[in-house]
N, C-alpha and C positions, 0 to 999 in steps of 0.2 A: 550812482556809482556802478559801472559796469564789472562782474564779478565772471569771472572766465576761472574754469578747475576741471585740473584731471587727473587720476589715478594713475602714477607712475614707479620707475623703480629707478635703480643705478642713480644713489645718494649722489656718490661721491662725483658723478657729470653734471647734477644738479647744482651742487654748491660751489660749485667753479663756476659754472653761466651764472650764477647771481653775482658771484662776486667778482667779473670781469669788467673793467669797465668798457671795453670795444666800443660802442656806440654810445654808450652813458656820460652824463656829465659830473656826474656823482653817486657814487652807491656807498651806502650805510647799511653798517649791520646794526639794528635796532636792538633785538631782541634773540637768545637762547636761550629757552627756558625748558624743563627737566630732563635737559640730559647730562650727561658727565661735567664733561668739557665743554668750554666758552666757546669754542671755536668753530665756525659752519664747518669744515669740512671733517674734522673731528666728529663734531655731533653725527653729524650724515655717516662716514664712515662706522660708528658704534648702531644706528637705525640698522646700517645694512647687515652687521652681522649677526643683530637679533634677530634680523627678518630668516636667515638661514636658518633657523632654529625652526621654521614655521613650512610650510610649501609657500607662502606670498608673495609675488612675484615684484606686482605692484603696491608698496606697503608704505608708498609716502601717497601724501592728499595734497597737490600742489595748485596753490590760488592766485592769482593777481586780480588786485582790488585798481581802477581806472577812473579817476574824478572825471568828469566833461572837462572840457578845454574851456582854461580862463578861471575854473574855480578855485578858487585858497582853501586847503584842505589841514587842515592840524593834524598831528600828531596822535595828538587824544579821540579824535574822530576815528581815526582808520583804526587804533585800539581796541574800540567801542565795536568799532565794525564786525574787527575778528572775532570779539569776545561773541556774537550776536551768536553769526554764524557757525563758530564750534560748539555753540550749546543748539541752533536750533539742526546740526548735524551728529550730534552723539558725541561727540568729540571733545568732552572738559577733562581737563587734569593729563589730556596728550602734549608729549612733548612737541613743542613749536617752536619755529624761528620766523621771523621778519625782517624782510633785507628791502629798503625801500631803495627804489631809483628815479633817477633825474634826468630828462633828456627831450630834446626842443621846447625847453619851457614849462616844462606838464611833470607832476611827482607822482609814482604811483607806488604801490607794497606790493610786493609778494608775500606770500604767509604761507607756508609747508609746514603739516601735520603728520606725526605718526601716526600710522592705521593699526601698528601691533600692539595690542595689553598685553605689558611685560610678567603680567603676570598669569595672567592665563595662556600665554602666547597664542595666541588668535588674531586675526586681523579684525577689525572694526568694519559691517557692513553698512556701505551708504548707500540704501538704495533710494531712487528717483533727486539724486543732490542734485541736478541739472534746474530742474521743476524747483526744489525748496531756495536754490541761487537763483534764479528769477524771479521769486517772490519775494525774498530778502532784497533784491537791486531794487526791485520797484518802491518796495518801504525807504529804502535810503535815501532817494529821489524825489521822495515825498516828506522827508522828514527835513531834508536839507533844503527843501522849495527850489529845487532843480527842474529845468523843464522835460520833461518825460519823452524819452525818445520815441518815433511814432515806431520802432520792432516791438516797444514793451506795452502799446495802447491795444495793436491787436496784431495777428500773427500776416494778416496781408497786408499791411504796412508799410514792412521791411524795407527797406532797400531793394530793388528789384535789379541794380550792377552790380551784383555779390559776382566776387572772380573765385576761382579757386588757386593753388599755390602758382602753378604750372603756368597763368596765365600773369600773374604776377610778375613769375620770374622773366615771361618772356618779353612783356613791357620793361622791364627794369634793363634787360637787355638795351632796347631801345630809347631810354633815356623817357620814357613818355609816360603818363601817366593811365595805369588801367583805368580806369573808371570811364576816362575822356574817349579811350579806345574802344571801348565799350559801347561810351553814348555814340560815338560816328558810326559803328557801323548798325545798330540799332535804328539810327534818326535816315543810313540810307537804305537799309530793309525797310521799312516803315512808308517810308517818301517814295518808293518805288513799286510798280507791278508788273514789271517785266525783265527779260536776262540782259535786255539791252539798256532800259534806266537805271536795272543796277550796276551793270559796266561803266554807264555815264558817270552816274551818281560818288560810286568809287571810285574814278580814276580823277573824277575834279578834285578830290583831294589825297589823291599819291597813293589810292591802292589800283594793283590789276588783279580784275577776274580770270583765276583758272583752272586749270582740269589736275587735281591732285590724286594721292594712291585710292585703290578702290571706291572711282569713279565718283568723288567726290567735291565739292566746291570749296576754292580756298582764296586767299586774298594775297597777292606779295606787294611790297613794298619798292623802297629801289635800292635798299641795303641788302636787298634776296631775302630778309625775313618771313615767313610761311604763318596765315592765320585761318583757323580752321574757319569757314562762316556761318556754318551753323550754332557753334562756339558762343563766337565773338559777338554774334546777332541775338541770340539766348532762343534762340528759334530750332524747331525738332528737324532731324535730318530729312525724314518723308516731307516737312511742310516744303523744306528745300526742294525739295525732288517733284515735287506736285508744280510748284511755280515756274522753275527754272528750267524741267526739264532733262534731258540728255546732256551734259557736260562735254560729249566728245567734239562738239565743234567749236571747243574753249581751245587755246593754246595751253601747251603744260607747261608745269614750272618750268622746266629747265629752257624752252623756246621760251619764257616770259624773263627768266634771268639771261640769259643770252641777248637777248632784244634790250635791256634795261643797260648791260654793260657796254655795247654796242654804242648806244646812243648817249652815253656819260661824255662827255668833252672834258677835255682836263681841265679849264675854264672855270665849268660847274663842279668836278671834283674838290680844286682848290677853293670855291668858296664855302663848300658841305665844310672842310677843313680848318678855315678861317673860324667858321663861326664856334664848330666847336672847340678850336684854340679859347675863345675870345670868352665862352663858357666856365673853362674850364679853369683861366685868368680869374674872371669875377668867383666862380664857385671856391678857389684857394684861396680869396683873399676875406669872403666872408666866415672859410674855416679857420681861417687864422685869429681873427677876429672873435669867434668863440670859444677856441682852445685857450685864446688869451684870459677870454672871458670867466674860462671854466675852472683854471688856474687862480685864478686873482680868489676865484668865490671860496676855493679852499683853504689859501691862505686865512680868509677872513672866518673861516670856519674855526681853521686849526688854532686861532688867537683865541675868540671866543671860547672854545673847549679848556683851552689851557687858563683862562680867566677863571670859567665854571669850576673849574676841578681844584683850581688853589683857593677863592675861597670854601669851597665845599668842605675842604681840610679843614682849615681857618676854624668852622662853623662846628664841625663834627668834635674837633677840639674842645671847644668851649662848651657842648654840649657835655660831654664825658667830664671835663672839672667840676659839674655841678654836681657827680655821683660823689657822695662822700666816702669816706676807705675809712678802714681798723673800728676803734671802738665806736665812732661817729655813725660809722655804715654800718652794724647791728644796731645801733639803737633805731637807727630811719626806718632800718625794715621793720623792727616790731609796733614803732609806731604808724606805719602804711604811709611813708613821707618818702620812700624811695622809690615806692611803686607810683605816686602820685608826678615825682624829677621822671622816673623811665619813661610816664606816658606820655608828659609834655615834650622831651625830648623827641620822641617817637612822631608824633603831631609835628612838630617843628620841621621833624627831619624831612616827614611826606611835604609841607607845604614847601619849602628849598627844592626839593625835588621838583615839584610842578612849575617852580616858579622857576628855576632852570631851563627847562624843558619850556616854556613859555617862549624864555630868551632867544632858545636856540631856534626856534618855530619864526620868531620872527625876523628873524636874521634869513632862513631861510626863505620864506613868504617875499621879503625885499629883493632876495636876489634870484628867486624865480620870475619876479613881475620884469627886473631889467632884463631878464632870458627870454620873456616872451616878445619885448620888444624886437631883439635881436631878429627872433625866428618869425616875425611878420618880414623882415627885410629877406631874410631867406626865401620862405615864402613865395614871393614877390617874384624874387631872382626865378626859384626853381618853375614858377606858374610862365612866364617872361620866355623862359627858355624851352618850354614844353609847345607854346606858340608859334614862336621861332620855326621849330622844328615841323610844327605842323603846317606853316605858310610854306616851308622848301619844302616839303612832300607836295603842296599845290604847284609848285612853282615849276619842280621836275616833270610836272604832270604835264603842262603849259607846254615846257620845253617839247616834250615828245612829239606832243602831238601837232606843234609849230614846224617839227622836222616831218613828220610825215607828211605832212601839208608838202612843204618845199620837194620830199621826195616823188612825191603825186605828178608836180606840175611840169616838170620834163616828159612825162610820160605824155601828157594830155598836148604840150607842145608837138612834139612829134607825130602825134592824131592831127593837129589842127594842120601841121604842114603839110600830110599826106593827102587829104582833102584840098589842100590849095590847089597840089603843083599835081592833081588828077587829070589828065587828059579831058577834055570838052568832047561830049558824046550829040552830036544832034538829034533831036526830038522825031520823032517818028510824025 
């Protein structure tokens, strides 16, 4: 279970992001426990104005807890989880909530901790929690016979296409997936050892090399999008500059956007167009499809809860008639016959509770396995159309330089005819 945490403040923006569904298929509030009020944004707002009482800026412990993909995760586990982690962080008898959500198949919790003792008003110090949540994730993975991710075997491992936000946001622009963008221009740094096979190597698949602000190398597109390469290659600026050389005999962006818009035919326009019509067709109709999907699972939720709750009554009922009243209910207590009804009661009531909680687990569990189904076809689609997009970056590539070709051969016509129609000089 992958455990991600960090020391924040401003309650009251937190407990909105959990409990928005914007991208979610489902979010539950689990759990409030020792604050006032039942309510996250209540609870939150009463944290922030003890935390004023204190200098703490950052006075909430904010965690999401992340199963692998494909695993059935209960209830009681992620419980167990939280429970671990607040004692092996200092953190027992702090007010918590847990807001679990649901989204492309996969369920994870969030769990936010008070860091002020209300009564000493002090903040709670966690020092090295990064280090103790890596050691907790890996016992969880161990305990659950999960196969261990190769960041947590040893620290050179990792993933070596870690992007940062900025690059994220700029692929996302592009409709394409960082990772992928990543591995091309890596796979033609790598395949290449000069400025003219990385020009080749780029442009057979729809980037141009060129001369960016202080004298830098950078990659565009045909949509004029700008990638740094040293960036996008994960390669040091000097290694650039040792290989490549001098940059000034690059074309710059704006001569490579120029030259890119130039050479767009409306032909090839309307087909970049087409297709992402044709996208955008399949990507609405598989959202519909899930919205539907995500609808339906609440209704079957909201039936089950209200099942849960009216026997629960039913139960609680009959529990409490077993309490005798007046002179019956003094004599049970002196004879220890009513503490013996309170504790079975009490027994009874935790096992109904779990076994609730069971129900609704697997009611869930069902209708995340149909959610996973779904989001392999998504999947599918968004993997489908990431290709797409990467065969027309080849294709525009193709185009270009089919026209420079064509622009070439009048030029060399006009050579071959000046040579024809040359006067005949006699030989000495």
């Amino acid at each position: 279970m992958i455990l991600q945490a960090k020391e924040r403040g401003d309650g009251p923006q937190l407990a909105r992001y959990l409990l928005a569904m914007r991208d979610n298929d489902h979010v539950e509030l689990h759990e409030v426990r020792g604050f006032i009020g039942d309510d996250l944004l209540d609870a939150f707002h009463e944290t922030d104005a003890i935390a004023k009482g204190t200098r703490c800026e950052n006075y909430l412990f904010s965690m999401s807890l992340n199963p692998p993909q494909g695993e059935q995760v209960s209830t009681e586990s992620f419980e167990n989880a939280a429970n671990e982690i607040e004692q092996k962080l200092g953190l027992e008898g702090q007010p918590r909530a847990i807001v679990f959500h649901e989204k492309d198949g996969r369920r994870h919790a969030h769990c936010v901790w008070s860091r002020i003792d209300a009564e000493s008003m002090t903040a709670i110090n966690l020092p090295f929690y990064k280090r103790k949540l890596i050691e907790q994730s890996r016992k969880l993975f161990l305990e659950h016979g999960w196969d261990m991710p190769e960041g947590f075997q040893h620290w050179t491992l990792r993933d070596p296409l870690n992007f940062n936000r900025a690059e994220w946001q700029q692929a996302k622009r592009v409709k394409l997936d960082p990772r992928e963008l990543k591995a091309l221009f890596r796979n033609c740094w790598e395949s290449t050892d000069s400025k003219s096979a990385l020009q080749n190597a780029l442009q057979e698949r729809g980037f141009w090399l060129a001369q960016g602000d202080r004298k830098a190398f950078v990659a565009i597109d045909y949509r004029g999008e700008i990638y740094s390469l040293s960036k996008w290659s994960s390669v040091r600026v000097k290694d650039v500059k040792a290989r490549l050389g001098d940059p000034k005999d690059l074309p710059s962006v704006e001569q490579i956007k120029t030259r890119i818009g130039e050479r767009m035919t409306g032909a090839l326009s309307r087909f970049v167009k087409d297709m992402e019509a044709d996208a955008r067709r399949r990507s609405a109709s598989l959202e519909f499809r899930r919205s539907e999907m995500a609808g339906r699972h609440r209704e079957e939720r909201k039936a089950l809860k209200a099942a849960l709750e009216k026997r629960w009554i039913a139960e609680t009922k009959a529990r409490a008639a077993r309490l005798p009243r007046g002179m019956k209910g003094i004599w049970h207590r002196i004879t220890g016959r009513y503490s013996e009804i309170k504790r079975r009661n009490e027994r009874e009531s935790w096992d109904a509770h779990r076994r609730d909680q069971a129900e609704t687990d697997r009611l869930i569990l069902r209708q995340l396995e149909d959610r996973r189904v779904l989001q392999i076809e998504i999947r599918e689609h968004r993997k489908q159309e990431q290709e797409e997009l990467l065969d027309l970056r080849a294709d525009i590539a193709r185009y270009q330089d089919l026209s420079e070709e064509r622009e070439a051969e009048p030029s060399r016509d006009k050579d071959r005819g000046r040579k024809r129609n040359r006067p005949h000089r006699p030989r000495r």
